[in-house]
C-alpha positions, 0 to 999 in steps of 0.5 A: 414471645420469648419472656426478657429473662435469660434462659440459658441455665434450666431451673428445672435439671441440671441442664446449661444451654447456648441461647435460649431457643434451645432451652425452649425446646428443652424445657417442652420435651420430656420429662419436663413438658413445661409448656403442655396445654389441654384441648379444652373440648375433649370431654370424655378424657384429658387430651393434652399436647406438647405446645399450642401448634400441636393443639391447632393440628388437633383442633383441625382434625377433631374439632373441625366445626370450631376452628372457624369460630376461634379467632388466630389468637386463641393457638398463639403462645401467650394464650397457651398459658391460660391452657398450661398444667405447669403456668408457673413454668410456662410463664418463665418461658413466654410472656402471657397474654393480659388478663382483662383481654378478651381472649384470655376471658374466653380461654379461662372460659373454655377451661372452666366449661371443660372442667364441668364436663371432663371426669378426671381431669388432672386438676381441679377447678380449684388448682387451675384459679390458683395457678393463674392467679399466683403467676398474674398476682391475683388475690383469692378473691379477685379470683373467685369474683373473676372465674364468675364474671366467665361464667356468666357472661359466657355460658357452658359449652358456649365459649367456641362462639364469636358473637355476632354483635359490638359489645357495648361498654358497661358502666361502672357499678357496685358489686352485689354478691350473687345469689341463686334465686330471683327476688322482685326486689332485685331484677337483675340476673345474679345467677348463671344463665344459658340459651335453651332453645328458641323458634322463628315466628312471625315478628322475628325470633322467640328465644328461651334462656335458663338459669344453670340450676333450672329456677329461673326462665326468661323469653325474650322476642327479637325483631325480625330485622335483627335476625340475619342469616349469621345471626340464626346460624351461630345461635342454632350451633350454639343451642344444639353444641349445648351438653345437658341431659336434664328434663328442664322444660320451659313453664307453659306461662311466663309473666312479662317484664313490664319496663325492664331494667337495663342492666337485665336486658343488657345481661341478656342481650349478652348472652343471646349475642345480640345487641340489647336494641334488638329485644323487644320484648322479655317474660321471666317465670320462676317455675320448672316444668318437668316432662312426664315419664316415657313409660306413663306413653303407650308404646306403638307396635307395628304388626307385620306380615310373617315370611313364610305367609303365603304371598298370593292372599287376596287384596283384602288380607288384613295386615294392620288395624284401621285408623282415621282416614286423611280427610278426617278432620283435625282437632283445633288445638291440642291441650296441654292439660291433657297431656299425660292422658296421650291419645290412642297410639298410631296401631291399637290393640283391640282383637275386634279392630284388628280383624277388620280388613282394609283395602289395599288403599287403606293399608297404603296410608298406614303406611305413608303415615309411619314411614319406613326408614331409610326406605321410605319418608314419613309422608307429610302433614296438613298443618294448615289446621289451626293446632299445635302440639308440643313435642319433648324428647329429653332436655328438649322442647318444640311446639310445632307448628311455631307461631306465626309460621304462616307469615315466614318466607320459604327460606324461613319455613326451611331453617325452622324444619331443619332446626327441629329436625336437629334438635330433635335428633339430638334431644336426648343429650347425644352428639349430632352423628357426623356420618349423618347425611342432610337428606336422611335428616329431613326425611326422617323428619319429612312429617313436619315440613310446612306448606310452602317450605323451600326445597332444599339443595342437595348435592350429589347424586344422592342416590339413597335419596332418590330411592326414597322418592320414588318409593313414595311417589309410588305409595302416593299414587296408589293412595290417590288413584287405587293399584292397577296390577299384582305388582303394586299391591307386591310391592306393598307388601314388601314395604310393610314387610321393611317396617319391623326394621325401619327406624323407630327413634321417630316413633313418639314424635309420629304418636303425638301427632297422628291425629293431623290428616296426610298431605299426599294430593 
């Protein structure tokens, strides 16, 4: 909407129009560019366009993902100023929304995420408080204590999000001023906080939040009833839209909340997006748990057969060391207090094992255990042992299997897969690579699916998929039932041949879980 004030003369240049609409269009084209917003979700450089129909166009193209949860608000005109480089100007022109709505929040909100996230922007946080507050007449302080209350209430990179809960009305309370650490005398949450990651269990869904500076941990259970479809899906893209790179873990032990104050579990409950009925249950703990090094691991090496090796060897020619068969049994649990103490790698170095020869049947199960991407999947696991491991890769932390798992439905059992599977993917801090396909994801992953997990549904001819099946089912026959021709232990060799090129991204993952016997029956 057009502001009331007459805009036939350009304050700007020496410029005089007929009507206003004229002097509109002047005023966003060049040189003056008064009404020039930036996309607050391009972090790597400042992208800004001339209007905010220029804005949704690039929304459509690059930030597909995000434009079903942006409301048709966010790409009006009046919202556009909380984006504008020039608000003074833009505020001449059009008329913005208020302040307090909830669209205006979440806009300043993007921005301020943005600006945490961007390298050069062409302001400073400190330039774009004080634009808007001089154009709405906030005072400094109302400005400061604002910019807070967005980002508190709505985390870093977590702004795109429309939460799938009715906010609840609070009620009027002192301001106390916020502090960075947690004191017994003062439970409610001062400090920025953000959802880490969380896991399906058997009462419902367990979620870990932190505290911006890494201080401070909270676990909270959610009911089962209360973790719909919507629900889960929203939460799993916010938690993998998360851009930190730092090795925050959560502390093995929290303490729990015994009759928590209602402003805490409100605070959360806001955070998480969900109403605060719905938290049944809420640890905190006030330490930071850091992963070890990747060099203190040893590393694993996959010996392969050298291309100008005669091909015509007998059966028993040794091409990798012998390990644990598949019906060896499986510690009961794995502890954590051992955890820098890694156990032996898939492939050990000893020149005594290594001259041992195995079968064809032997070398098969390697194999199988390994996997050889893309050409062929990881074979999977026996968790029906009553063990867990703990798996990190970057900023990200999972203990597989997840408590519980044996009482969730199939469907459960495969969002919880496919969660890892991403998450675990994109741990080190890297965006998830659109090129990627569903089927290549879990087979990459194919080691931790659960027993009883659905199948999921592919479409398309999937050949590449396909491919991989079959070449599995092959191994796992001849792992079952022994070769029964030159072709089959040709063909072995061949896939043993592949593993030097396979990918290895998996290869920690595989390491930490070797000691769990094959499931290929």
């Amino acid at each position: 909407m057009i502001a009331s004030t007459s805009l036939t003369m350009c304050w700007i240049c020496p410029e005089t129009f007929n009507n206003n609409r004229d002097l509109k269009n002047h005023l966003m084209a060049s040189p003056h560019s008064c009404m020039r917003v930036i996309c607050p979700w391009c972090t790597r450089e400042e992208s800004t366009y001339r209007r905010m129909t220029e804005l949704k166009n690039h929304v459509e193209r690059r930030h597909a993902v995000l434009l079903k949860t942006l409301q048709p608000e966010f790409f009006g005109e009046s919202n556009g100023f909380w984006l504008s480089l020039q608000p003074e100007n833009y505020k001449r022109i059009v008329s913005p929304n208020a302040w307090e709505s909830t669209m205006a929040i979440r806009t300043r909100a993007a921005v301020l995420s943005w600006l945490e996230g961007i390298k050069r922007p062409t302001k400073g946080q400190k330039e774009w408080e004080s634009g808007w507050d001089a154009v709405i007449g906030k005072t400094s302080k109302s400005s400061q204590n604002s910019s807070i209350a967005i980002r508190s209430d709505t985390p870093m990179s977590e702004s795109r999000f429309v939460n799938d809960y009715d906010e609840e009305i609070e009620e009027p309370q002192l301001k106390r001023p916020r502090c960075e650490s947690y004191s017994p005398t003062r439970p409610e949450i001062q400090v920025d906080l953000e959802v880490q990651s969380f896991h399906m269990t058997g009462d419902g869904v367990t979620i870990q939040v932190v505290s911006t500076n890494g201080t401070l941990w909270y676990r909270c259970d959610i009911k089962r009833e209360e973790t719909n479809a919507r629900f889960l899906d929203t939460l799993l893209r916010r938690v993998n839209a998360r851009m930190h790179t730092s090795s925050m873990i959560p502390p093995p032990v929290m303490t729990n909340v015994e009759n928590p104050e209602r402003e805490l579990k409100l605070k959360l409950a806001k955070i998480i997006g969900i109403n605060k009925a719905a938290i049944i249950r809420i640890s905190r703990a006030s330490a930071t748990f850091t992963p070890p090094r990747a060099d203190d691991e040893p590393s694993i090496h996959i010996p392969t057969t050298p291309k100008d090796q005669n091909q015509n060897l007998p059966m028993t020619r040794c091409t990798m060391m012998k390990t644990p068969r598949v019906a060896e049994e499986a510690p009961k649990a794995l502890d954590l207090s051992q955890k820098n103490s890694s156990p032996l790698p898939i492939q050990a170095t000893d020149t005594n094992i290594s001259k041992k020869c195995l079968t064809i049947k032997e070398r098969v199960l390697m194999v199988l255990k390994m996997g050889s991407m893309p050409l062929l999947a990881p074979a999977r696991r026996d968790w029906n042992k009553k063990m867990q491991f703990t798996i990190t890769e970057g900023s990200t932390v999972i203990h597989w299997p997840p408590e519980g798992w044996t009482k969730m439905t199939p469907d459960q059992k495969l969002l919880t897969w496919e969660y890892a599977a991403m998450t675990l993917e994109t741990g080190a801090g890297s965006r998830m690579n659109p090129a990627l396909e569903r089927s290549y994801l879990l087979d990459k992953f194919n080691m931790l699916a659960l027993p009883g997990t659905a199948e999921p549904a592919y479409g398309g001819e999937m050949i590449s998929r396909k491919a991989r099946y079959y070449n599995y089912e092959w191994l796992r026959q001849l792992a079952i039932h022994g070769y029964k021709s030159t072709a089959d232990e040709e063909f072995v060799e061949m896939v043993e041949g592949s593993m030097s090129r396979r990918d290895k991204s998996t290869d920690d993952v595989l390491r930490r879980i070797h000691t769990v016997p094959l499931r290929i029956s």
